[in-house]
N, C-alpha and C positions, 0 to 999 in steps of 0.2 A: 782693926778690931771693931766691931757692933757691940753699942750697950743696948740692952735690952728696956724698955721703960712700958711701964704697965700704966692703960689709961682705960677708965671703967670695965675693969673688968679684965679687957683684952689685954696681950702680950704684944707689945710693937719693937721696931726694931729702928736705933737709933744707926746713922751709920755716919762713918768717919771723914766721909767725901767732902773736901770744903767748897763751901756756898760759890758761888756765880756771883760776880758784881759787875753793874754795867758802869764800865769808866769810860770817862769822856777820851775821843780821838784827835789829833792834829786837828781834826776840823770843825770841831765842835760838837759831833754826832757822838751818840754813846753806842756803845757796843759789848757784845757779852765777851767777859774774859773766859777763854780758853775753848772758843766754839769762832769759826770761820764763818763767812757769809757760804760758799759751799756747803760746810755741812748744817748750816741751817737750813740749807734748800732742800738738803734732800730730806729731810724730817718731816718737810710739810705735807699736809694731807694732801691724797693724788688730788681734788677736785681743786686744788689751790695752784696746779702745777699743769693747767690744761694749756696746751702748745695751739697756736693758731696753726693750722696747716692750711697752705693754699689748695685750694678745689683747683683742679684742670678742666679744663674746657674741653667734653670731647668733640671734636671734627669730623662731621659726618661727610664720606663723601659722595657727590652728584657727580650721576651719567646724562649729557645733556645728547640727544640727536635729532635727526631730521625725520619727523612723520607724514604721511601722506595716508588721508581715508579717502577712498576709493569707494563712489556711491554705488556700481553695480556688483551684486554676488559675483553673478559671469564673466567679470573681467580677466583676460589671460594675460593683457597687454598696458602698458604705462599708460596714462591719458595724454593726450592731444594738446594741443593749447587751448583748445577752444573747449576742451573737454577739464583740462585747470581754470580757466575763468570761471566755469559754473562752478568746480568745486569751491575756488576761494568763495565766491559770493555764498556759497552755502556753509561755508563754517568749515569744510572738509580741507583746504588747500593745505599747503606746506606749511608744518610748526615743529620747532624747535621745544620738546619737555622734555625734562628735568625728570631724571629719577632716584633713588638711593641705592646707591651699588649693593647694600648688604640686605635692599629689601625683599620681600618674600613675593608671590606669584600677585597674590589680592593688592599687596601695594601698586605692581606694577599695572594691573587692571584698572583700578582706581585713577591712576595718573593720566592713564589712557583715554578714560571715559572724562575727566576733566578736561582735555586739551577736545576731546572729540563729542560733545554731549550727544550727538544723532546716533553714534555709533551704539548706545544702550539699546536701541529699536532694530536692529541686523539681526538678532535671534544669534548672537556670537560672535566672533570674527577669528581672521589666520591672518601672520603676517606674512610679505613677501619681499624679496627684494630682485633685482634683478641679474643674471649672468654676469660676470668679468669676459665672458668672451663675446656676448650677445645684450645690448643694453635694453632691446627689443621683448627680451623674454623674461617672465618672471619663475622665482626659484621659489617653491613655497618653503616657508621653512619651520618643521614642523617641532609643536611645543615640548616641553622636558615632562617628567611625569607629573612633576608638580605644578603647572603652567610654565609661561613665560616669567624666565626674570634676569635681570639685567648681568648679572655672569654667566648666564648659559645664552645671551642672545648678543652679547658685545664682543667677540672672537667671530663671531658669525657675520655679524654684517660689517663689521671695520668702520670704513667711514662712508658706507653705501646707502644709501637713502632708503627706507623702510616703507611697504606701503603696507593699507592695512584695509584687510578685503572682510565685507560683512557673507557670513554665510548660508543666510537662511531669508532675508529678505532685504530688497535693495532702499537707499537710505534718500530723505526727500532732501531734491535737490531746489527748496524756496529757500531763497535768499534771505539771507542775517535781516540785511540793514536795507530792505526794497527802493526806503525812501533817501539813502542819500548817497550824494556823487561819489562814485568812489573812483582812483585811478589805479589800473592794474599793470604792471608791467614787469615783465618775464624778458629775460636776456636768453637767448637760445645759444648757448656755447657753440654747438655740432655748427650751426649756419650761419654766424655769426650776424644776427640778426633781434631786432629789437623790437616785442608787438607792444603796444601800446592799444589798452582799451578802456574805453570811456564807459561806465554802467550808469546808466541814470534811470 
């Protein structure tokens, strides 16, 4: 039953429901009678009720391989040993970069022109690699429509060593580091043999 009680004016409504009292627990803590700590919870306002969520970390991942710039346009054929000694001293020899498998053509570019700064000065470049049946010859291997990038070029060379030919003008072969000693040494698997060279 509601009684009805009239307060300036207005019409209000008294209602029958008895009061809430907070009585003391076993433990000394008070608590509302006839409301659980459950359904307190869920009453409270959403911003009172914000859950920490752990953030995931996404892993990006890197395609790492072996490059090689190759200072002349007109090259058809791998370099020499004596033809790797200038490149290493010119910045061009064998390097190991890092790509991002999911990156796009301009990434792979970029990462390119980092490992190879001369390489910006070739007016372009193509990559190559060489035969499985001929180590002697080079395979050009020609870009996707969107350039190079590291899923359309990783089934492709496997674990074949990539060289990377300028095509429009050939790239200066002056030395990095003129002034100081450096030791160069290449293991030639095919002859088993060891050049050791001294640049001063």
């Amino acid at each position: 039953m509601h009684n009805q009680i009239r307060i300036g004016g207005q019409v209000g409504v008294l209602s029958n429901r008895p009061r809430m009292y907070a009585l003391p627990n076993r433990r000394g803590e008070s608590s509302t009678s006839g409301f659980s700590r459950s359904q307190n919870s869920k009453i409270r306002p959403t911003w009172m009720q914000q859950n920490k969520k752990k953030t995931k970390k996404v892993k990006l991942s890197m395609w790492e391989h072996e490059f090689v710039c190759l200072a002349d346009c007109n090259k058809s054929s791998p370099p020499t040993t004596m033809e790797r000694v200038d490149l290493i001293r010119a910045g061009l020899g064998p390097k190991k970069i890092p790509f991002f498998v999911d990156g796009e053509a301009f990434d792979f570019h970029d990462e390119l022109l980092l490992g190879f700064p001369k390489l910006a000065k070739g007016g372009g470049y193509e990559l190559l690699r060489t035969l499985p049946s001929n180590s002697r010859e080079f395979f050009v291997i020609p870009p996707d429509g969107a350039g190079y990038t590291v899923k359309y070029l990783k089934p492709i060379v496997n674990q074949a060593k990539v060289f990377v030919r300028p095509m429009q003008k050939d790239l200066d072969l002056t030395p990095m580091r003129p002034n100081k000693v450096e030791l160069v040494l290449f293991v030639l698997f095919n002859v088993h043999a060891c050049v050791y060279t001294f640049i001063i």
